[in-house]
Structure formats: structure tokens, C-alpha cells
N, C-alpha and C positions, 0 to 999 in steps of 0.2 A: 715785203712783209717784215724783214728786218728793220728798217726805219720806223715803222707801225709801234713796235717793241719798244726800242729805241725811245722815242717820243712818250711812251705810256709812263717810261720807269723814270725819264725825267722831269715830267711832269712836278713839279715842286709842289701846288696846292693839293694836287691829289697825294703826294708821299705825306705831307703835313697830317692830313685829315688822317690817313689809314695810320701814321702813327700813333697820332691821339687818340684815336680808338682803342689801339691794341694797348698803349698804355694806362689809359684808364681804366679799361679790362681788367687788366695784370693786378693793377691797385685795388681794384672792385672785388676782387677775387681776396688777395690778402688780407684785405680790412674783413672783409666776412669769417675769413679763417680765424680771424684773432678774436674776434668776436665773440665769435659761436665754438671755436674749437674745434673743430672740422673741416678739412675741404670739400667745396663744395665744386666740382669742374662745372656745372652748368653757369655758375659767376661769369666764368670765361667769354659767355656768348650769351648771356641772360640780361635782360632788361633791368630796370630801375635799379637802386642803390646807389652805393657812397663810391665815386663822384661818380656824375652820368658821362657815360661814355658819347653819348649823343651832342653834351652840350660840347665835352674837349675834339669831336672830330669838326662839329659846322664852327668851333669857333678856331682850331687851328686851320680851318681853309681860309676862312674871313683873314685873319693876321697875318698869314703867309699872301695871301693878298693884298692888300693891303702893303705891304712890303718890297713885295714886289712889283706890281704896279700901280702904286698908290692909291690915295683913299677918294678920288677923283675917277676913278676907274668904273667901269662895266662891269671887270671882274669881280671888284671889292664892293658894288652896288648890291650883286647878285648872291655874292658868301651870305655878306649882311643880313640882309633881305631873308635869305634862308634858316639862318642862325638864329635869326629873331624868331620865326614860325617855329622853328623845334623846339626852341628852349621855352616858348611860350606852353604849346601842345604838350611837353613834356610835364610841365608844373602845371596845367588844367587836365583837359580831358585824360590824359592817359594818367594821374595820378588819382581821380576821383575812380577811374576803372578798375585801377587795384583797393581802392578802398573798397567799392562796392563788390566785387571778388571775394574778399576775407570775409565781409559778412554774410554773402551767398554761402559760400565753404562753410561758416560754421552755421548755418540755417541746416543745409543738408545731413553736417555730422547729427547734429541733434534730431534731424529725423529718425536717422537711423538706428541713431540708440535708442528711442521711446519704438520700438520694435515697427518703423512704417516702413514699407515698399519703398525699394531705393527709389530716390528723388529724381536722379538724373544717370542717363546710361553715360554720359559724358563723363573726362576724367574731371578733375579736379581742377576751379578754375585760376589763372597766373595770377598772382599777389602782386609779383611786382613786377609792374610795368611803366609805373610814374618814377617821379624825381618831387622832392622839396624843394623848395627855394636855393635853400641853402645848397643839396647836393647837386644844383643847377650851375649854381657859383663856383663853388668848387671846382666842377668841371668846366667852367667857361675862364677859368682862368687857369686851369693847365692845360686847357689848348693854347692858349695865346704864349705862355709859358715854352712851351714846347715848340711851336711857330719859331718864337723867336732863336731858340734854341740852334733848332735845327737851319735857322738860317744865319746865325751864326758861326758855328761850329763845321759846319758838314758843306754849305753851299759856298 
């Protein structure tokens, strides 16, 4: 069982990936604070915004792949491969979902106020769930940023 552990935590693509997650969290969280002027803890573990935390985890597994066993690999086929569906789905469907979101949301408020029976017993739906282009980028370059980081410094 110990070996089991062992193996989990040395894992290099998988350390990559979960750090590029929690860092662009971290950042995702800040930027909104400055922002808006508030913190907000759900930033921490919330979808879409400035960078996508989605693009820096698949793309610091791709580059620590890649690195480690080159770009001729199985491993680095499969980051890839996956890297490319997220950050694709992230800038499509999951960002037309939060548009179409905010204008359900504000469809409902406006029931409400012209005095109609609530619209929806449901709470209120996620805004953000997509990524731009741009905060796709963003995030796809500070996973690889960070990939390389950590495997320079740490490995």
C-alpha cells in the first residue's frame, strides 16, 4: 500500500496538472478580487474566468509530458489529444452555456418584477462556466509555463 502512495505522489504529470490547477485558481481568484473588489472563495473552485484553470491543468500535463517522455510518446499523444478537447469545449459549448445562463437569469428576474409566479423553483443558473479565447490562452500557457517550471526547479 505504501509503494501505491509512493508512485501517486511521484507521479510528475499528475503533480504538473494539479499544480496548474491550484495556480490558476489562486490567480482566478485574485484577478476577480481586484476587479470587483471583493472576495469571492467560490473563484477557488469555480469555473470559467481569467485564466482557465482547465486550459493550465490538461496543458501542464501535455508539457510535462512531453518532457519527460517526449513528443513521440503515448503519453504526450494522449495529454495532447485531451488538451485539445478541453480547451476546444471550454471556448464552445461550455461558454455559449453561460451566455445562455445570464440571459435565462435575467428573463426570470424580469418576471419577477412585472409581479409573475416564479419562473423557476430552481436556484439560479452558473454564468460562468466557459472561457474566451483569450482566457484559454492565457491558461494554456501557464501550464506549460509551470510544466516547465516545475521541471526545472523541483525535478
Amino acid at each position: 500500500m505504501a509503494e501505491f502512495f509512493v508512485e501517486l505522489f511521484s507521479n510528475r504529470v499528475l503533480i504538473g496538472g494539479l499544480v496548474g490547477w491550484f495556480v490558476a485558481q489562486v490567480l482566478k481568484m485574485i484577478l476577480y478580487s481586484i476587479i470587483n473588489k471583493t472576495i469571492n472563495w467560490e473563484r477557488m473552485i469555480g469555473d470559467g474566468g481569467m485564466p482557465s484553470a482547465h486550459s493550465a491543468t490538461v496543458s501542464s500535463m501535455a508539457m510535462t509530458s512531453a518532457l519527460i517522455y517526449g513528443v513521440g510518446s503515448f503519453e504526450f499523444a494522449v495529454t495532447t489529444m485531451l488538451a485539445t478537447i478541453v480547451m476546444h469545449d471550454a471556448m464552445g459549448v461550455r461558454l455559449e452555456t453561460g451566455k445562455q445562463a445570464k440571459i435565462l437569469n435575467e428573463m426570470i428576474a424580469l418576471f419577477e418584477e412585472l409581479g409573475k409566479p416564479q419562473v423557476s423553483a430552481e436556484k439560479k443558473l452558473k454564468e460562468f462556466v466557459g472561457h474566451t479565447p483569450f482566457q484559454v490562452l492565457c491558461g494554456m500557457i501557464l501550464g506549460m509555463l509551470i510544466a516547465l517550471g516545475l521541471n526545472a526547479w523541483v525535478y
